[in-house]
N, C-alpha and C positions, 0 to 999 in steps of 0.2 A: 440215767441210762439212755434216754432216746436221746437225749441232746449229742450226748455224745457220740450218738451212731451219727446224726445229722451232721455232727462236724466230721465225723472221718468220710461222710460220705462229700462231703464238699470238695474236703480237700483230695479225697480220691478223685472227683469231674476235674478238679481245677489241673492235678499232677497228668491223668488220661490228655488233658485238650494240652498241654505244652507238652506231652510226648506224640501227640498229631503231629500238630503242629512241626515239633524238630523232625519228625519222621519224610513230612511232606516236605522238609528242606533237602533234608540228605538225600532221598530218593534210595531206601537202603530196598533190602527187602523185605517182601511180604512179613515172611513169620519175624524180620527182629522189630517191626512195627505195632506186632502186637504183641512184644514177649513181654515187656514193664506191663502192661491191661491186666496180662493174663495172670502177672507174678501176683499184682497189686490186688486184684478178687478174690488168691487164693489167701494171702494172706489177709485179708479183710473176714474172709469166712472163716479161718481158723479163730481167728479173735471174737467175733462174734460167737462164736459155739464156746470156745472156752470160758467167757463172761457165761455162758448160759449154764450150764455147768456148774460153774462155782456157786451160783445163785440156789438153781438146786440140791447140790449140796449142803449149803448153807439151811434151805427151808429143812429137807430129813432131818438135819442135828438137831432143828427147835423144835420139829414134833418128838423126836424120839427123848428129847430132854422133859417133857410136859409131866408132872407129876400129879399126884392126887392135893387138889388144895390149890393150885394155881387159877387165875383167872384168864379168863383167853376171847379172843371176838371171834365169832365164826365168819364165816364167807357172805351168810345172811345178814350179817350186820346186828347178831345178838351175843350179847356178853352172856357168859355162863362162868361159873367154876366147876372144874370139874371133880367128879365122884367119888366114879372108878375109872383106871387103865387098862383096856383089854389089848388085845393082840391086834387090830386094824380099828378101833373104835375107841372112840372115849364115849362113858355115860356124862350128861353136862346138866345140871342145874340151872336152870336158868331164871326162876323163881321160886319161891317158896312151896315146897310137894311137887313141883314142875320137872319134871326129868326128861331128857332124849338123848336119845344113841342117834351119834355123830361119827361119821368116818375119821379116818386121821388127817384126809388132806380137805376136811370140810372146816377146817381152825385157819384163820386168817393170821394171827399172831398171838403172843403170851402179852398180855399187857401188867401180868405181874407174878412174881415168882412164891409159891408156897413157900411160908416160914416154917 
């Protein structure tokens, strides 16, 4: 994902300097010199928000998919399985008699799915 913001942001300097550039030839005016800049950021920011977006979406469907019995890494970097499912919390196992309540967006990923 960063790489890819990094090339579009390249190529958005590199498209900005030869719309300078053609601009300081023509001698047009003001506002059609900077209407490609202005087009090109807004659509840069639509694209970035909706990548951001889909991502988030993406993470709600793996929590709200998380059953009793899976195993999952938290944010802390400890594996658990979990318990029970409640309404904004999983209880998670994490050792043996070891239990904690964990928020839902405290789970990093499902690293396997209850059979």
């Amino acid at each position: 994902m960063i790489k890819k913001m990094f090339l579009m942001m390249s190529v958005f300097a590199s498209v900005c300097c030869m719309a300078a550039d053609d601009a300081a030839k023509a001698q047009q005016g003001s506002w059609m010199n900077m209407a490609l800049p202005i087009i090109l950021v807004v659509v840069m920011i639509f694209l970035f928000s909706r990548a951001n977006k889909k991502q988030q979406r993406q993470r709600q469907e793996m929590l709200n998919k998380i059953v009793k019995g899976s195993k999952v890494l938290l944010n802390s970097g400890m594996y658990g399985k979990i318990v029970e499912v409640r309404e904004n919390e999983f209880l998670i196992e994490i050792a043996e008699n070891v239990r904690v309540l964990v928020v839902k967006e405290g789970v990093a990923r499902v690293e396997e799915e209850a059979k």
